[in-house]
VMD Tcl script that draws the C-alpha trace (Angstrom):
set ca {
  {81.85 96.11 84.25}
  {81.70 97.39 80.66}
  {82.41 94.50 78.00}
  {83.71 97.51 76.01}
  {86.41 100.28 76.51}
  {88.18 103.11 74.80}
  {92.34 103.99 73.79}
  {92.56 107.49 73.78}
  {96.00 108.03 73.18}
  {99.56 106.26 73.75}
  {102.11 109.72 74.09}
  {105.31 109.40 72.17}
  {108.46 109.64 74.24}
  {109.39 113.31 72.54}
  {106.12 114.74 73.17}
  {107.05 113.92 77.22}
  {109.59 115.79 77.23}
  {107.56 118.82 76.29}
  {105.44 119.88 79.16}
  {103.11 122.13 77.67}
  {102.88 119.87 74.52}
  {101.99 117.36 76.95}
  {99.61 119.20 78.77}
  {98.29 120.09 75.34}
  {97.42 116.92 74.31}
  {96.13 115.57 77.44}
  {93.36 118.15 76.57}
  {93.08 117.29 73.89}
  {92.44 113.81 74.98}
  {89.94 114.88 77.34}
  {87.78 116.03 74.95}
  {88.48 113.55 72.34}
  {87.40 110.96 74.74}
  {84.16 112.77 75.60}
  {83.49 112.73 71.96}
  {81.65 110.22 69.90}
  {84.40 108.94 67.61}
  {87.42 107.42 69.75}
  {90.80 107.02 68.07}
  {90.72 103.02 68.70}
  {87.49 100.55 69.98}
  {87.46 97.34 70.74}
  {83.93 95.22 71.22}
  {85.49 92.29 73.33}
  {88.84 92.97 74.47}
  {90.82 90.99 76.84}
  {90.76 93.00 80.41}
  {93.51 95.32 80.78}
  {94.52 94.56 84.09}
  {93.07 91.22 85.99}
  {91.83 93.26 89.22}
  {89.75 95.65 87.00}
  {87.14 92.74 86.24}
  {85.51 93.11 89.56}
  {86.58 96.70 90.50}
  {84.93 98.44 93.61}
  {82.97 101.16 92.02}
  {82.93 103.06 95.64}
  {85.39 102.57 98.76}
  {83.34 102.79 102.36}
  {84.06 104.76 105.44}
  {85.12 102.52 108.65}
  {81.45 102.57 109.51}
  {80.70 101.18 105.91}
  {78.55 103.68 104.44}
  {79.19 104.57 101.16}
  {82.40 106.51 100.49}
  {84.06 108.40 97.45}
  {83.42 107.43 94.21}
  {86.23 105.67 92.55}
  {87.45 107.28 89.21}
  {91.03 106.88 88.48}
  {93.10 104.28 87.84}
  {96.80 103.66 87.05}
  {98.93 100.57 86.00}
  {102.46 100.46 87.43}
  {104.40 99.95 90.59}
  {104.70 102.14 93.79}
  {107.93 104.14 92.30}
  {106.26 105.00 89.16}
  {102.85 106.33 91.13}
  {104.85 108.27 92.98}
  {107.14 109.95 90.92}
  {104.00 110.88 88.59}
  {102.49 112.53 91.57}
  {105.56 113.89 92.69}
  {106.42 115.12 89.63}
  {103.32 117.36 89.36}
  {103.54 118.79 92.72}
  {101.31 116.77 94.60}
  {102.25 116.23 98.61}
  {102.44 112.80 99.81}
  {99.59 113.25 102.98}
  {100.45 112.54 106.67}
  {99.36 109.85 108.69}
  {96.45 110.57 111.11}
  {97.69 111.33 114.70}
  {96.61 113.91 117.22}
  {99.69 116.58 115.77}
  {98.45 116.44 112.24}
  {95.06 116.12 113.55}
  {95.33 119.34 115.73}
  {97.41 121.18 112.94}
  {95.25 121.07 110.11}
  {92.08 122.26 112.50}
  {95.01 125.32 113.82}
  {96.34 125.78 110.59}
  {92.57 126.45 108.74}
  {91.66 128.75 111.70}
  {94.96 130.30 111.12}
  {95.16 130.26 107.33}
  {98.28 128.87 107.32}
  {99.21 126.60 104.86}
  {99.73 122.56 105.14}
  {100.59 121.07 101.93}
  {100.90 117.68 103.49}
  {97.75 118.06 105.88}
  {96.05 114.11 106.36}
  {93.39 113.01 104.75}
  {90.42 110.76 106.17}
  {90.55 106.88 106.25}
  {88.58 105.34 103.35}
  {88.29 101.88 102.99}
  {88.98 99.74 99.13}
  {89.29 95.74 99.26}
  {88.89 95.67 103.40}
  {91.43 98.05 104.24}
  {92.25 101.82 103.84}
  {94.21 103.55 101.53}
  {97.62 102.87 100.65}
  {98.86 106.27 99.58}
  {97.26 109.62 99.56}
  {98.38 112.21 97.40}
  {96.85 116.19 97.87}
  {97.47 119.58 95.75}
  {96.70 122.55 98.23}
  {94.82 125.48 96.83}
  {95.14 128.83 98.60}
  {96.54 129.75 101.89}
  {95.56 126.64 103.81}
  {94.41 123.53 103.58}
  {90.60 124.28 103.53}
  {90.87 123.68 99.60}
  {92.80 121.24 98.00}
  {92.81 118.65 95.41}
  {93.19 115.40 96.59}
  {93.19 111.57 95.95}
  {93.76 108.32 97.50}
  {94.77 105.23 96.02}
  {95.13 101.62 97.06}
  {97.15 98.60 95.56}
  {94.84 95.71 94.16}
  {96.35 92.28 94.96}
  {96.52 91.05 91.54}
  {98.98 91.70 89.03}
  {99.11 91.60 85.22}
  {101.19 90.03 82.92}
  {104.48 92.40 83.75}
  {104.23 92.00 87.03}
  {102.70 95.40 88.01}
  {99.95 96.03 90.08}
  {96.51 98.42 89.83}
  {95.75 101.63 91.39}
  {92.59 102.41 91.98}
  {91.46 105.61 93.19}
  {89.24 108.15 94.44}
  {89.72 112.13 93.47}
  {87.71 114.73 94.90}
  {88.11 118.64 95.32}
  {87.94 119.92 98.94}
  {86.29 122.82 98.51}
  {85.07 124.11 102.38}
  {85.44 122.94 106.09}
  {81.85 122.36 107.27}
  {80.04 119.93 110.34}
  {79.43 116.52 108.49}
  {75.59 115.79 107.68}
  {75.96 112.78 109.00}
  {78.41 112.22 111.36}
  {78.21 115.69 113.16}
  {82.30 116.28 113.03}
  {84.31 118.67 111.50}
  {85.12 117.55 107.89}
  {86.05 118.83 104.31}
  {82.82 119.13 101.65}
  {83.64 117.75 98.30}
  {82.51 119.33 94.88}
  {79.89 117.78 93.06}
  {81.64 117.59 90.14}
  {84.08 114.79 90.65}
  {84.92 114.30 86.91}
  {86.92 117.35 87.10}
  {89.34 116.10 89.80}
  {89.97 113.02 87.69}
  {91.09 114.75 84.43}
  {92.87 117.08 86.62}
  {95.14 113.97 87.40}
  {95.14 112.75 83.93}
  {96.47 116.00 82.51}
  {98.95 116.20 85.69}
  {100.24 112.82 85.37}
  {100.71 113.47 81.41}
  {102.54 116.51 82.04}
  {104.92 114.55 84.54}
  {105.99 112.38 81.53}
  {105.99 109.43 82.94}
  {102.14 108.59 81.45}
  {102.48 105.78 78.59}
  {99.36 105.97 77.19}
  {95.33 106.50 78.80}
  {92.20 103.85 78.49}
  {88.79 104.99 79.69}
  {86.19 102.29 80.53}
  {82.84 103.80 79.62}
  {79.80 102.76 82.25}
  {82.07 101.85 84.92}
  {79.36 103.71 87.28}
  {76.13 102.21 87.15}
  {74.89 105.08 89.10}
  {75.84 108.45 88.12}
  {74.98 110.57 91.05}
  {75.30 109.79 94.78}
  {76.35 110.60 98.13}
  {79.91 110.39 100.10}
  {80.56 109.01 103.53}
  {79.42 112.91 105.05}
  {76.72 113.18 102.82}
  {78.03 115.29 99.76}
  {76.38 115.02 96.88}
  {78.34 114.27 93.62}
  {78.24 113.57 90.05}
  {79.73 111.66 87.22}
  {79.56 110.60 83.64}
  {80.37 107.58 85.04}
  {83.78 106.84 83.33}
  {86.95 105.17 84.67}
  {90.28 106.92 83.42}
  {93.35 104.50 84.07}
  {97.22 105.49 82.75}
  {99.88 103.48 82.01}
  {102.68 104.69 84.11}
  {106.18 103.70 82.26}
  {109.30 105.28 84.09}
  {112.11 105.97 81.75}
  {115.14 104.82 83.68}
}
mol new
graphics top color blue
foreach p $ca { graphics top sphere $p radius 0.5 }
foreach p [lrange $ca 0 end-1] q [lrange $ca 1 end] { graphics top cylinder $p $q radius 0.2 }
display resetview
């Protein structure tokens, strides 16, 4: 872990209410944050959330091979995660039986579409995901956005606990290099799929403000549980999540 990170930005409650000022900003941020003069640095701050000192920096697959790369992160409790998501029209996934297993195979054969299609088992802290959240793209659920997220034990000072996650972009059904199965391939270019969150969740106005920990990765390229490659710039985005009740 870093003994550095980086504010971006801390969105006033008018600007929320403003979607596509919101949306504005958050790309703003995005490229702010890529740039070499942040708005606010600190050289030894005091963690932002207890269970982000020893963050996984990859979940596993039940086998334990390396998994998805995690790179996301939010700060709040279960409502607030999902009314963000929710918010910006992401489906909550279903569980993994043999219906939603044989439907998503019938409905990519059939290009029909599945907005709440299930999503593998990964594994985070010895156990698997506590939510999944997907965005479909096209007529079924061969492409989609999607993300998983799970809980950390720890809380901070308010109470509230951390989301980590994993984002990746489904691009194609394909047979698994190294399982053999049927499974999704990612794209490489997981840095994409987390600011598509960022700028979703800031759009949803219930984002408080964004931190990016810089060097999270120590590696910045590797391989998923089926053997897509992917790529990173090795950052950690985490929001604030604040619901306005």
């Amino acid at each position: 872990m870093p003994a550095h990170r980086t504010f971006v930005a801390s969105l006033p409650a008018f600007v929320q209410t403003i979607p596509w000022l919101a949306a504005l900003l958050a790309a703003v941020v995005l490229i702010g944050s890529s740039a070499t003069l942040p708005l606010c640095q600190s050289a030894e701050p005091e963690p932002l959330h207890p269970a982000l000192v020893k963050a996984p920096q990859r979940t596993l697959t039940k086998e334990g091979r390396s998994g998805d790369a995690v790179n996301v992160a939010f700060i709040g409790t279960d409502e607030e995660l999902h009314r963000t998501l929710l918010t910006s029209r992401w489906y909550a996934a279903d569980p993994i039986t043999l219906a939603t297993s044989v439907r998503i195979v019938a409905d990519v054969v059939l290009q029909k579409p599945y907005p709440h299609a299930p999503v593998s088992d990964l594994y985070l802290w010895g156990r698997k995901q506590d939510m999944a959240f997907e965005q479909p793209v096209g007529k079924s659920p061969k492409q989609r956005h999607h993300v998983r997220f799970w809980r950390s034990a720890e809380v901070d000072k308010q109470g509230e606990p951390l989301w980590l996650g994993a984002a990746t972009f489904d691009e194609r059904v394909e047979i698994s290099h190294t399982t053999g199965g049927i499974t999704h391939r990612i794209n490489a270019d997981i840095d994409s799929e987390r600011n598509k969150i960022v700028i979703d969740a800031t759009k949803s106005g219930v984002l408080d403000g964004i931190y990016w920990i810089d060097e999270f990765h120590s590696q910045r390229e590797g391989r998923n549980g089926g053997g897509d490659p992917y790529y990173t710039d090795g950052r950690l985005a985490i929001g604030i999540l604040s619901l306005q009740r």
